[in-house]
DOZANU-287651 format. One record per residue (C-alpha): residue number from 0; residue in three letters; x negated, y negated, z negated. Coordinates in Angstrom, 3 decimals. Example, Ala and Ser with C-alpha at 12.3 -4.5 7.8 and 13.67 -1.06 7.14 Angstrom:
 num residuo       px       py       pz
   0     ala  -12.300    4.500   -7.800
   1     ser  -13.670    1.060   -7.140
//
This chain:
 num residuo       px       py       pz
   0     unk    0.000    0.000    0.000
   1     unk   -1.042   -3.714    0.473
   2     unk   -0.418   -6.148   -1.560
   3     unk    2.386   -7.900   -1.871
   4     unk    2.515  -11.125    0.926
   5     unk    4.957  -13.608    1.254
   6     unk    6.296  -14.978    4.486
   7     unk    7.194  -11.299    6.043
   8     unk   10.135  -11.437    8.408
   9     unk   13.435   -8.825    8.256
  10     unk   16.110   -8.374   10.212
  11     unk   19.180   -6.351    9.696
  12     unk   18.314   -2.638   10.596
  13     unk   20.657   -0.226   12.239
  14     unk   21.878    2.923   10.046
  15     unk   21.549    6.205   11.612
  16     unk   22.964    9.352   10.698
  17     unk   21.069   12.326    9.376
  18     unk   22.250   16.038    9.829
  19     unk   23.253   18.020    6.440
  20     unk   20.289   18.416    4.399
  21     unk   20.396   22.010    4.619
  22     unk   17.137   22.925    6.418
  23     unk   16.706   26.412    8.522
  24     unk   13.873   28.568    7.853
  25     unk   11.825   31.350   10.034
  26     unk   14.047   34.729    8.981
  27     unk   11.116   36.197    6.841
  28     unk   11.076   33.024    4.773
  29     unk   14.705   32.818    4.455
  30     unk   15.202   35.299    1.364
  31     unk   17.778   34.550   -1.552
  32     unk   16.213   32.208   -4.079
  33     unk   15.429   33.626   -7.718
  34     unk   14.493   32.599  -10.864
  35     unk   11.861   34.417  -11.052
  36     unk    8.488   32.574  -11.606
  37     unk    5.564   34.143   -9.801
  38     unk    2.111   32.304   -7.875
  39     unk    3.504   29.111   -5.573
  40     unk    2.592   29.624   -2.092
  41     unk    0.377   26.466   -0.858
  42     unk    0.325   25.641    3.035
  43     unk   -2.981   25.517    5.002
  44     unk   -2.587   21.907    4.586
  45     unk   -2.707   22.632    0.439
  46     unk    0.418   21.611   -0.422
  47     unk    3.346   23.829   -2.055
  48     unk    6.371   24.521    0.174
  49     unk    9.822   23.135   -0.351
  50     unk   13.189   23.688    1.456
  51     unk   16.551   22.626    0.384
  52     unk   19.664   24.538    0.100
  53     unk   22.909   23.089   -0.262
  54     unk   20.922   20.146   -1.523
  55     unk   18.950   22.083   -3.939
  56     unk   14.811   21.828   -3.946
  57     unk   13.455   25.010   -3.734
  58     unk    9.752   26.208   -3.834
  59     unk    8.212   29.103   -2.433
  60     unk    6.412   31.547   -4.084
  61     unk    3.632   34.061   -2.829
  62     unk    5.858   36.680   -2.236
  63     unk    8.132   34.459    0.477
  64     unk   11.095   33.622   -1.470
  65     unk   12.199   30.900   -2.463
  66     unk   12.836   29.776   -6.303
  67     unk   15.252   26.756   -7.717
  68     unk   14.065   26.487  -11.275
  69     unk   10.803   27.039  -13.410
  70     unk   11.542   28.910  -16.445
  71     unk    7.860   27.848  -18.245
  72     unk    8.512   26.631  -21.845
  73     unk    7.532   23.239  -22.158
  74     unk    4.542   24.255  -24.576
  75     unk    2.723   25.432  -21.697
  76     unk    1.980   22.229  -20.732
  77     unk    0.053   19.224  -22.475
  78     unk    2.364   17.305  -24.623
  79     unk    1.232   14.101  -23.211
  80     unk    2.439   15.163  -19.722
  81     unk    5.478   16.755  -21.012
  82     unk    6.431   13.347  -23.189
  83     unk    5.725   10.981  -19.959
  84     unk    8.133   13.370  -17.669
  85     unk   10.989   13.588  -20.221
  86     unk   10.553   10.147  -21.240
  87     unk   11.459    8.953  -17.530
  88     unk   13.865   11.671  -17.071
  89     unk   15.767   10.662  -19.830
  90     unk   15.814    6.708  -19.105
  91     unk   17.139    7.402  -15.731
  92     unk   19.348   10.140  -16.963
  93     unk   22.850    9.388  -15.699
  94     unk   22.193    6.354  -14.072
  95     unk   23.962    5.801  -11.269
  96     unk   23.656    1.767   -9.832
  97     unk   24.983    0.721   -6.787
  98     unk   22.906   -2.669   -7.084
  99     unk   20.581   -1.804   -3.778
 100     unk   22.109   -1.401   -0.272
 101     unk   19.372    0.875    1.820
 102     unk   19.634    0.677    5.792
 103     unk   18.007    3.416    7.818
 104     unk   16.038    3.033   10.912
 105     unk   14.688    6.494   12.217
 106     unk   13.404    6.817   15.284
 107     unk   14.705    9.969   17.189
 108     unk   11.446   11.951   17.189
 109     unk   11.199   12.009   13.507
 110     unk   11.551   15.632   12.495
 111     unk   15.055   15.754   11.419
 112     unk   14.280   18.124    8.330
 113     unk   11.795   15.489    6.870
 114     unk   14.016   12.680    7.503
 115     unk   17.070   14.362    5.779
 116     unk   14.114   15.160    2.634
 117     unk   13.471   11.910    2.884
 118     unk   16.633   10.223    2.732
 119     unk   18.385   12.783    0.059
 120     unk   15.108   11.930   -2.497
 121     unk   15.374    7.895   -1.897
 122     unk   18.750    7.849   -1.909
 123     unk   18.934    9.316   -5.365
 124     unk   16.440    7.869   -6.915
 125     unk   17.634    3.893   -5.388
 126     unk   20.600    5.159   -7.927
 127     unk   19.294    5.616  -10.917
 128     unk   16.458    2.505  -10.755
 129     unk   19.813    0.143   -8.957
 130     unk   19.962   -1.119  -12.352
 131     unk   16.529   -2.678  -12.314
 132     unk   17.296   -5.038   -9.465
 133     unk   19.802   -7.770   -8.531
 134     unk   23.422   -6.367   -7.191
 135     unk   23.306   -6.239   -3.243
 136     unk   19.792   -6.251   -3.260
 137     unk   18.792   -4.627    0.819
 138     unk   16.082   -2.365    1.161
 139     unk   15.154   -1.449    4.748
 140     unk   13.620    2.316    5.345
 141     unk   12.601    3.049    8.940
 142     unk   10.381    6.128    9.836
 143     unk    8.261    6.112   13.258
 144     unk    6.209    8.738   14.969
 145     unk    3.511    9.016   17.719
 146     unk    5.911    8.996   20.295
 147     unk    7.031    4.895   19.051
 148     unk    4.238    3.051   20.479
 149     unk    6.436    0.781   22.349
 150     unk    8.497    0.474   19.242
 151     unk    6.071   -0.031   16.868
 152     unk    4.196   -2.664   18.672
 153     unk    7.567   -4.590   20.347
 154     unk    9.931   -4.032   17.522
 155     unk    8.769   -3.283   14.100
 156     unk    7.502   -6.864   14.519
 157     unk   10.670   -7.955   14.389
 158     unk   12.140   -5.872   11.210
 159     unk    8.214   -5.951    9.287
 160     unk    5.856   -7.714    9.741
 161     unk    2.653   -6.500   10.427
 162     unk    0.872   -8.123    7.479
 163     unk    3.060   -6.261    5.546
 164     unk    2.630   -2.603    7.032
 165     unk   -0.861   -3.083    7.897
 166     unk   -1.537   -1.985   12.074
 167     unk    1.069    1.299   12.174
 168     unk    0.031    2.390   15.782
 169     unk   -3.435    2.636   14.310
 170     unk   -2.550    5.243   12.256
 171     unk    0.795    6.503   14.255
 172     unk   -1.537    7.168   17.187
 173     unk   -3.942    9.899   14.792
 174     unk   -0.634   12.006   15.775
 175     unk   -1.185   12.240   19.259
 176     unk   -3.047   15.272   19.195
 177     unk   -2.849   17.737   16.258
 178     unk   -5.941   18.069   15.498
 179     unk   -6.463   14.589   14.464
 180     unk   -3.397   14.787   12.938
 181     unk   -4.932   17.665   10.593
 182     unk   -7.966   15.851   10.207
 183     unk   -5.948   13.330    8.616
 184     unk   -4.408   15.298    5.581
 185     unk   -1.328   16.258    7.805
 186     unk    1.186   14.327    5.674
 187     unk    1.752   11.215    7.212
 188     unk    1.919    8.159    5.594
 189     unk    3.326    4.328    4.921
 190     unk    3.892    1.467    3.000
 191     unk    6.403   -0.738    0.562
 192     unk    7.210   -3.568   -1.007
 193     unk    9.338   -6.419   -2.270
 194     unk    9.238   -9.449   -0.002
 195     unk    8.433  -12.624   -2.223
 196     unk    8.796  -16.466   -2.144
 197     unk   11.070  -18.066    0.223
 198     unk   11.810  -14.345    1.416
 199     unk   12.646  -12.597   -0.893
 200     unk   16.738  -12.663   -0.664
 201     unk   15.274  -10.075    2.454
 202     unk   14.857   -7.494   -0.215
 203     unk   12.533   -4.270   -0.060
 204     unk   11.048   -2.373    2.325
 205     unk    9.434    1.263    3.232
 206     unk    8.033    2.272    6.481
 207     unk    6.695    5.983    6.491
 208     unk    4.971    7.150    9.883
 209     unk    4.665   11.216   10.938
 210     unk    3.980   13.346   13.520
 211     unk    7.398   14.286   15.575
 212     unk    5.988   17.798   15.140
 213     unk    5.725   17.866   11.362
 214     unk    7.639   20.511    9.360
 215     unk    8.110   21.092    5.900
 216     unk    5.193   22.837    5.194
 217     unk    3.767   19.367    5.718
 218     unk    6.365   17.666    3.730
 219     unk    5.253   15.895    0.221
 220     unk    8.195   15.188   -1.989
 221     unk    5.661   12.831   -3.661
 222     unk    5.364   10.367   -1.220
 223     unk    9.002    8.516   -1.163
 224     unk    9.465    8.144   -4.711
 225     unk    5.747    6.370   -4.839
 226     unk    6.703    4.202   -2.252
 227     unk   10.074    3.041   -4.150
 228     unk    7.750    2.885   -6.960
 229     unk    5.969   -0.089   -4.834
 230     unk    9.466   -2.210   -4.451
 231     unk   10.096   -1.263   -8.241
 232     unk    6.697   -3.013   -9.037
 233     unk    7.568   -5.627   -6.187
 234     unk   11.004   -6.944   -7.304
 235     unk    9.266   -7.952  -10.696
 236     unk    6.632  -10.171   -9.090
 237     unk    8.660  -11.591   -6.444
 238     unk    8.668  -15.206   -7.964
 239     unk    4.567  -15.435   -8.191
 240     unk    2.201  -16.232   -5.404
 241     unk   -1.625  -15.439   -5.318
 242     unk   -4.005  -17.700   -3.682
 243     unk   -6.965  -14.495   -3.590
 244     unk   -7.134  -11.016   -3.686
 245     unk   -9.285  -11.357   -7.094
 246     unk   -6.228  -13.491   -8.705
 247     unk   -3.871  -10.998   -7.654
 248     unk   -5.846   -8.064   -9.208
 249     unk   -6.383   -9.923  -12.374
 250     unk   -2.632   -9.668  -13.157
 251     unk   -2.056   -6.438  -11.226
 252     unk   -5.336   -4.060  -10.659
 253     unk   -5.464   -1.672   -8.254
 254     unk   -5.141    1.280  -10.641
 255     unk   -1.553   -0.306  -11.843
 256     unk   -0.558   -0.257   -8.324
 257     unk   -1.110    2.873   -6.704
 258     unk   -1.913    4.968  -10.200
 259     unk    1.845    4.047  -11.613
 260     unk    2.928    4.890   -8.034
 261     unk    1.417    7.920   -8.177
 262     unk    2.393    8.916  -11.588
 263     unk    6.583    7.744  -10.816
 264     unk    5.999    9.249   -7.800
 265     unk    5.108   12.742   -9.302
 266     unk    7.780   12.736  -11.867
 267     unk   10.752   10.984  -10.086
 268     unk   10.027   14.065   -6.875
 269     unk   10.603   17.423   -8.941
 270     unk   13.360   18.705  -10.709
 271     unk   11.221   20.526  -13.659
 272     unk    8.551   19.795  -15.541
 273     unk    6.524   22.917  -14.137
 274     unk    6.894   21.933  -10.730
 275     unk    5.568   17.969  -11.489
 276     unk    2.552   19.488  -13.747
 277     unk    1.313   21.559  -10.520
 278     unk    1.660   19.080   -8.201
 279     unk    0.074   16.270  -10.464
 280     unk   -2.852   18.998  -10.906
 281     unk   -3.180   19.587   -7.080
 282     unk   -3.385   16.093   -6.523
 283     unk   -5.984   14.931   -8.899
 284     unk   -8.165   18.066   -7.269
 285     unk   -7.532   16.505   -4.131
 286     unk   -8.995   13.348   -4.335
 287     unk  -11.229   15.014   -7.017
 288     unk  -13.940   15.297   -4.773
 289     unk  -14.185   11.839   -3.574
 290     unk  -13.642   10.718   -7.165
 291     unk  -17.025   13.019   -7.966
 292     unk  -19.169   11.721   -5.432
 293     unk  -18.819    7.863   -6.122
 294     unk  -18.891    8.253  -10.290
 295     unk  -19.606   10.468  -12.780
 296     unk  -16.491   12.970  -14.394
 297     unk  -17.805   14.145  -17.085
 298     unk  -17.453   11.914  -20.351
 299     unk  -14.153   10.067  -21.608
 300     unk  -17.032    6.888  -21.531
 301     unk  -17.022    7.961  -17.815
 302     unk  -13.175    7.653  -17.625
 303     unk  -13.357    4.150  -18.926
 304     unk  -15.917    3.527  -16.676
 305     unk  -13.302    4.699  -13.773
 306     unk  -10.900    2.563  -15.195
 307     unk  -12.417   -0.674  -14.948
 308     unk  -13.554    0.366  -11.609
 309     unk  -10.280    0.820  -10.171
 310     unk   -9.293   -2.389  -11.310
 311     unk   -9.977   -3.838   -8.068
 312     unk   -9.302   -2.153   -4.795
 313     unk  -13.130   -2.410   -3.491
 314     unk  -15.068   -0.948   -2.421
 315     unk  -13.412    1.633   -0.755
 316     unk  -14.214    4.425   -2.994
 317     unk  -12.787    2.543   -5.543
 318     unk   -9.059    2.253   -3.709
 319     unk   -9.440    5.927   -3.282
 320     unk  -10.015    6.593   -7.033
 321     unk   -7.283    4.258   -7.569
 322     unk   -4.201    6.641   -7.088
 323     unk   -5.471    9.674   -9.282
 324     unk   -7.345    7.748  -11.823
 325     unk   -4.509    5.749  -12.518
 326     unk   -1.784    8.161  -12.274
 327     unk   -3.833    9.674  -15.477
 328     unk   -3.631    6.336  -17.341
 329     unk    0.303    5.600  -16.574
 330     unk    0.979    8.913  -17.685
 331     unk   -0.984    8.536  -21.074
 332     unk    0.875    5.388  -21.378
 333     unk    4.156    6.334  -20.482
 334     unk    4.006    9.580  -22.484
 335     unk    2.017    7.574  -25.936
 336     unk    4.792    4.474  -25.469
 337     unk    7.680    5.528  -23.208
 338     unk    9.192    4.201  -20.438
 339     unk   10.875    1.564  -21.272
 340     unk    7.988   -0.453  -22.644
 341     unk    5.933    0.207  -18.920
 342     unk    8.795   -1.493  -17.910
 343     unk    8.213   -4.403  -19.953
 344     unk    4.951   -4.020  -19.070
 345     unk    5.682   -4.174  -15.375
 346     unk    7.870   -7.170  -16.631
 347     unk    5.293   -9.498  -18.159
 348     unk    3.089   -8.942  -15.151
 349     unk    4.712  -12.802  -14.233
 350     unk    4.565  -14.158  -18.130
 351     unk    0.797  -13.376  -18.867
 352     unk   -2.222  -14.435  -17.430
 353     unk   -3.754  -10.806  -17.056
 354     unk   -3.426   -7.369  -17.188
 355     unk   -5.472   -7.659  -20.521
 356     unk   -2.995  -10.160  -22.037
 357     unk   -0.213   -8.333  -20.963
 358     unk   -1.318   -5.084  -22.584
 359     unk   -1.951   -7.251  -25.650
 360     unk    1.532   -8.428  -25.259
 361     unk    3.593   -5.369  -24.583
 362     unk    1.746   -2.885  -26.448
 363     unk   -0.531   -4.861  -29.501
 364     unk   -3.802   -3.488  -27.974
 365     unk   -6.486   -4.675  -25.278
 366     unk   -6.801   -3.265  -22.224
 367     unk  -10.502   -2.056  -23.592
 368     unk   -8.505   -0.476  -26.303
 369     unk   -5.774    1.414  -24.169
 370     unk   -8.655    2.833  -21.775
 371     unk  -10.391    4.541  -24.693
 372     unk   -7.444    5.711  -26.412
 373     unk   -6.378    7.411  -22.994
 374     unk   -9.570    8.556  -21.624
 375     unk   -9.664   11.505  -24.041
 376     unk   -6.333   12.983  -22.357
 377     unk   -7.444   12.067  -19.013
 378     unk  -10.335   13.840  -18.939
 379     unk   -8.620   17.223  -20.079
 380     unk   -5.980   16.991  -17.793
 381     unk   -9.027   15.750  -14.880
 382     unk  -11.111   19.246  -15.813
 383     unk   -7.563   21.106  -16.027
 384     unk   -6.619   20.023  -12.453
 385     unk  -10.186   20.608  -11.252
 386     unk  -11.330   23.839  -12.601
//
């Protein structure tokens, strides 16, 4: 994601309809779902597999069939993980706002199964954060492909600006040919946020790019609830304007941005707390390696030392170590303090003068403070995810 500009122009987008989000599988992968827990099967691309049925997540297992619950006690898992999943769960529990108005634009080469995925997660969880924003607030979700150059580069324009989304055919175009498309992670991508100033009655926005081949072995649930996430963090700063990069990151570091993301994006995606455990785990391995080769892993003075290097968003290693760095930190702090005060957090970005005042303000302690508190827990769960 970039950061959030001002002066982005929106028009109204056109709503398209989606089939039934009840996706067909290959016959040998079709078999009644169970209860039973055995090893999740993971995709060449390493990711677990989903499907829906009758609008029910499923995950496969090993074995080729399909399961709709985890039946893992919750004391299998660190109680700092299991706090920060039930504490969200429960302040969304119920919810159900009709404050945001979401218009689709998807192109007809998006993969139908995806876009259906797509739409069922966003739609839901649009409901239960609704109550967060102003009524008959718009947010604008369009999804391209390779085959949208024309759109992309004549259109989009018009609905995003460019600014905003960053140059889409840059990466749209890594989907011409499948093995660049592999090369890069096979999951697509895109971007959100909250238009601000003058612009800002224009509401939200999320523009995710795949291949028009992609199935749902390459589908992350992940990756729309992090991008809400974005226009969560977005509606909250819409007043404020930045005259640098280093003034914006003062108030909102990078690890707040995409780590928060990362860690709502994780919990908000999955149905159980087994299934957001594994998939937090097999993220932090993934970028574990990057992480690794930039900084040391190995101390929780290293973690702190990861933490103030992710406060800014260079260099690039730095970005990178952003998302899985701080999606350990949000969860220590949403499972030490609960949700509702990272939402006052995320509220007093505007009121303070930094992200070291505001943690002063909303939680007593300095931001020095929080990062050694939580670099304890983030370095088990770092060496759990990586061993």
């Amino acid at each position: 994601m970039k950061k959030f500009t001002g002066g982005i122009a929106l028009i109204s987008a056109v709503v398209i309809s989606l089939a039934p989000l009840t996706f067909i599988e290959p016959a040998s992968a079709v078999e009644k779902a169970t209860t039973k827990i055995s090893k999740p099967a993971i995709s060449k691309y390493q990711r677990y597999i989903y499907r829906y049925q009758n609008g029910v997540m499923q995950r496969k297992n090993v074995d080729g069939k399909f399961v709709s619950v985890d039946t893992r006690k919750e004391s299998a898992f660190d109680p700092i993980r299991v706090a920060a999943y039930n504490a969200v769960m429960q302040a969304i529990s119920g919810k159900n706002s009709s404050n945001l108005n979401v218009k689709y634009v998807i192109r007809p080469n998006y993969p139908a199964t995806l876009s259906a995925a797509i739409k069922s997660t966003f739609d839901k969880t649009v409901k239960q954060f609704g109550d967060y924003f102003p009524a008959g607030t718009p947010v604008t979700v369009i999804m391209v492909t390779e085959k949208d150059k024309d759109f992309i580069q004549k259109e989009l324009p018009l609905i995003v600006d460019q600014n905003a989304t960053g140059d889409v055919w840059q990466f749209a175009s890594r989907y011409l040919t499948k093995s660049e498309w592999e090369n890069s992670s096979a999951s697509g991508g895109g971007s959100a946020s909250f238009f601000r100033g003058p612009e800002q009655s224009k509401g939200g926005f999320y523009l995710s790019h795949t291949a028009s081949y992609a199935t749902m072995d390459t589908y992350w649930p992940e990756v729309a609830p992090h991008e809400f996430t974005h226009i969560l963090q977005g509606v909250f700063v819409k007043d404020l304007s930045f005259n640098s990069q280093d003034e914006y990151q003062k108030k909102l570091p990078q690890h707040y941005v995409e780590g928060s993301a990362n860690t709502l994006g994780h919990i908000l995606a999955y149905p159980n707390l087994g299934w957001y455990s594994d998939d937090a785990d097999l993220t932090i391995k993934r970028y574990s390696n990057g992480v690794k080769r930039w900084k040391p892993v190995n101390t929780p003075a290293n973690m702190v030392d990861l933490l103030v290097a992710t406060e800014k968003g260079t260099p690039d290693q730095a970005f990178e170590a952003s998302y899985s760095i701080g999606q350990l930190f949000y969860e220590w702090l949403i499972g030490t303090y609960g949700f509702d005060k990272f939402i006052t957090l995320i509220k007093n970005i505007g009121p303070t003068n930094s992200f070291d005042e505001n943690m002063k303000t909303t939680y007593g302690i300095t931001k020095a403070q929080a990062y050694e508190k939580a670099a304890p827990y983030m370095l088990r769960a770092w060496k759990k995810a990586t061993k």
